[in-house]
Steps between C-alpha positions, in 0.01 A plus 500: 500500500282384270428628115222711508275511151390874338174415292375815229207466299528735193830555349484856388587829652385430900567167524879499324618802675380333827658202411846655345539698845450262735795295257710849612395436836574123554689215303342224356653287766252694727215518280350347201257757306295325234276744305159362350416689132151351328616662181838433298646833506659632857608887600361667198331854452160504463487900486717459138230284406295779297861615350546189338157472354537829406826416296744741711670206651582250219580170686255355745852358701607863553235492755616188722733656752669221623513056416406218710896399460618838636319403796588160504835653522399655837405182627080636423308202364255620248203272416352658209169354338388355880214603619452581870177339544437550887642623802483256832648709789371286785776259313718785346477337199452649131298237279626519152346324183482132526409553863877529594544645865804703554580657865621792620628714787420812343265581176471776298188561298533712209244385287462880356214622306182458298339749207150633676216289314125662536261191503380630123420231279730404231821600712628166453467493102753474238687803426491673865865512664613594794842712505665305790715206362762452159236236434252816487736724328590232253119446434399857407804496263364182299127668494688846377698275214181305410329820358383652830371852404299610756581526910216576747720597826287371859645827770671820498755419752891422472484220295219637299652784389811332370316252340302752287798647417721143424161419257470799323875509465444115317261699277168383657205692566476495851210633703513548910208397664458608879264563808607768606438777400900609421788314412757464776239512809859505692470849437346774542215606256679805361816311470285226360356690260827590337603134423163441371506795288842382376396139389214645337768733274699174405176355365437264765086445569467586881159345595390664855283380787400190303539152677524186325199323519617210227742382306335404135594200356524364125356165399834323603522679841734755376515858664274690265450845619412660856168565658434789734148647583587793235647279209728252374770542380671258283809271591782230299626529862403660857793534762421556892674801631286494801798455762645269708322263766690319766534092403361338839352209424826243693510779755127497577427096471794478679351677753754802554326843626429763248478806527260789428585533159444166437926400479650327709527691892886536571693688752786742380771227536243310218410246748195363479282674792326123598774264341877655623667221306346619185580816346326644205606786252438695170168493337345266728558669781350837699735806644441801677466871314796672654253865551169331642610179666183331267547151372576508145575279191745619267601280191876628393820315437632760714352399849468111384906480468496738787308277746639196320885651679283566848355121505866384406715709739271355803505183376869529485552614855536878436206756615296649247202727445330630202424807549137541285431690222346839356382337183726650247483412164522641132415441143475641196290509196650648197701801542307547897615453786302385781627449874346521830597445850396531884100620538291604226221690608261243581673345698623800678160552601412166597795490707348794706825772354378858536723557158567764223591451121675701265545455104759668317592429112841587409781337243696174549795725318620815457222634262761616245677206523373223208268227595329696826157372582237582735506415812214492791574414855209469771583498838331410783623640886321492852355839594684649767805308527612494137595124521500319101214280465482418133629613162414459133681550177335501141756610259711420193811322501767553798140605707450118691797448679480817707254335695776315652584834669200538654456142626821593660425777651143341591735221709714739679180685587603836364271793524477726123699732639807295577476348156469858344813576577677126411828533301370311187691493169479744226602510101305632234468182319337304825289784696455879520675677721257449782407108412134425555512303806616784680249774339240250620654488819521882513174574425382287779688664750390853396158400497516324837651807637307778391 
């Protein structure tokens, strides 16, 4: 039998953990893998990116999980600095830079991500950054150490958030810009309020329902300050927080299908739905919201190394599905807390629920023990039925990861009342006695049954 050739484009999260487990799956002597990086670092985390602006991680390397010669040591070629520059699958070919051709049997695009742009003038000047790459990272650290003093932040989302924070932290005046009308539009407005509220008390400038309409330049083409139909607001250095686009552009020349939210269209095994020799995963491609069934593009580590296993194990000969996603995800900003997962209201009602919510504040300790915080958990549950939706958490620290119970529960498809009466843990120094997942859950259940 002959050797059959594994070709990945992008050598981060998706594309090495497909690559590593299809190694698990089948020798060299089976299959060669080559991986295809345009950039020179490989398996590195861009979600540390802001912590190491932000000075909490000291040493950029600290963020490269893994070398090019601990894969080489897996019998994983890793081309850094080549370019994929095309995608020929009448030939199965990838063309690389210098118009080199190289087949395969089976490709894996994982060509991840992009930071949303808005077609405003002056996006492309001097001084605006992207958080996506150590190139960007590195960047914003040289404008900070040339005398940077002021930050205008583009987005209220994840990465906006952290970025305020990161800035300020570096001892710039940092003001968030935004469309909406709240920060965190993940959320729900009264849960959105809070966090707004809360950057507002650590002196961050929270500029509301004001889209960018340019990006003001200096003389030398220099980011000078930021234009929106109310003011502008001046900037040494303007950073997009405006989330996370799918990176197409091979995929769609190429001409693989896409789907409706613009990534790439896969199946759950992360085949390609009109190519089944390619597979695609991570940022570039779509998955399915585990409650609705909807289409939906999620940009996490989490599902990228997640799908990046799926696309591998098939490849490798063992069945696979990934199983979609209820968009979890949490951040912070200061001392808050900030997690969400499953529906949020909106989308509740655009997915046609007939749904109740209840909101409940309560302490993320024993309130006599040291250190207790606030704590406010919104939950969301179908009328009638009792089935978990959708939950929110805005609190102080030790309030964000108790979303991970929810999402959880949200999976198994609990009901409140069978998670009102869960056996979770209890010390004074982590909870009170009844934690505030479960007083959520509680009051739900009540409510839903008179």
């Amino acid at each position: 039998m002959s050797r059959e050739r594994l070709v990945v484009i992008g050598g981060d999260a998706a594309g090495l953990s497909a690559a590593s487990q299809a190694r698990r799956l089948r020798p060299s002597e089976d299959l060669e893998i080559v991986v295809l990086e345009q950039g020179p670092e490989i398996s590195y985390s861009a979600c540390g990116i802001p912590y190491w602006i932000g000075g909490l991680v000291s040493d950029r390397d600290r963020l490269l999980a893994r070398t090019p010669a601990e894969f080489a040591a897996k019998d994983i070629t890793i081309r850094a600095d080549t370019r994929a520059e095309g995608i020929d699958l009448a030939a199965g070919e990838v063309v690389a830079a210098g118009d080199e051709r190289l087949g395969y049997d089976n490709l894996v695009v994982a060509t991840g991500g992009r930071p949303l742009r808005p077609k405003v003038p002056g996006l492309d000047a001097d001084g605006v950054y992207g958080v996506h790459r150590l190139a960007d990272g590195a960047d914003i650290r040289a404008a900070i150490a040339a005398g940077a003093t002021r930050a205008v932040v583009l987005g209220g989302g994840y990465i906006g958030l952290e970025m305020a924070e990161v800035l300020q932290t570096r001892g710039l005046h940092v003001t968030v810009v935004l469309a909406d009308p709240l920060p965190m539009a993940q959320l729900d407005d009264d849960m959105g309020e809070r966090v707004c509220a809360a950057m507002c008390d650590m002196g961050i400038d929270v500029q509301t329902g004001q889209p960018v309409r340019e990006i003001e330049v200096d003389a030398d083409g220099s980011v000078r300050a930021v234009r929106t139909d109310t003011g502008s607001y001046l900037a040494d250095l303007v950073v997009l927080g405006l989330g996370m686009g799918p990176e197409v552009a091979l995929a769609r020349e190429a001409g693989l299908q896409l789907g409706a939210t613009g990534a790439i269209d896969v199946r759950q095994t992360q085949r390609s739905r009109s190519h089944p020799e390619v597979f695609a995963a991570g940022d570039c491609s779509q998955t399915l919201h585990r409650l609705t069934g909807e289409a939906i593009h999620v940009a996490l580590g989490t599902h990228a190394n997640k799908q990046g296993r799926v696309a591998g194990s098939v490849i490798g000969g063992r069945p696979a599905r990934f199983a979609g996603v209820l968009g979890t995800a949490m951040t912070k900003v200061g001392d808050l807390e900030v997690a969400r997962t499953g529906l949020c209201t909106t989308q509740a009602e655009d997915g046609g629920y007939d749904f109740r919510t209840e909101l409940i504040e309560s302490s993320t300790r024993a309130g006599y023990y040291p250190g207790a915080s606030p704590i406010h958990v919104k939950l969301i549950t179908e009328r009638g039925s009792g089935v978990l939706l959708g939950a929110q958490v805005v609190g102080g620290p030790g309030s964000g990861k108790r979303i991970d119970v929810f999402a959880t529960a949200i999976w198994a498809g609990m009901t409140a009342e069978e998670l009102s009466g869960s056996d979770l843990s209890y010390a004074p120094p982590f909870s009170p006695t009844y934690d505030p997942v479960v007083v959520a859950a509680r009051v739900a259940s009540r409510v839903e049954h008179g």
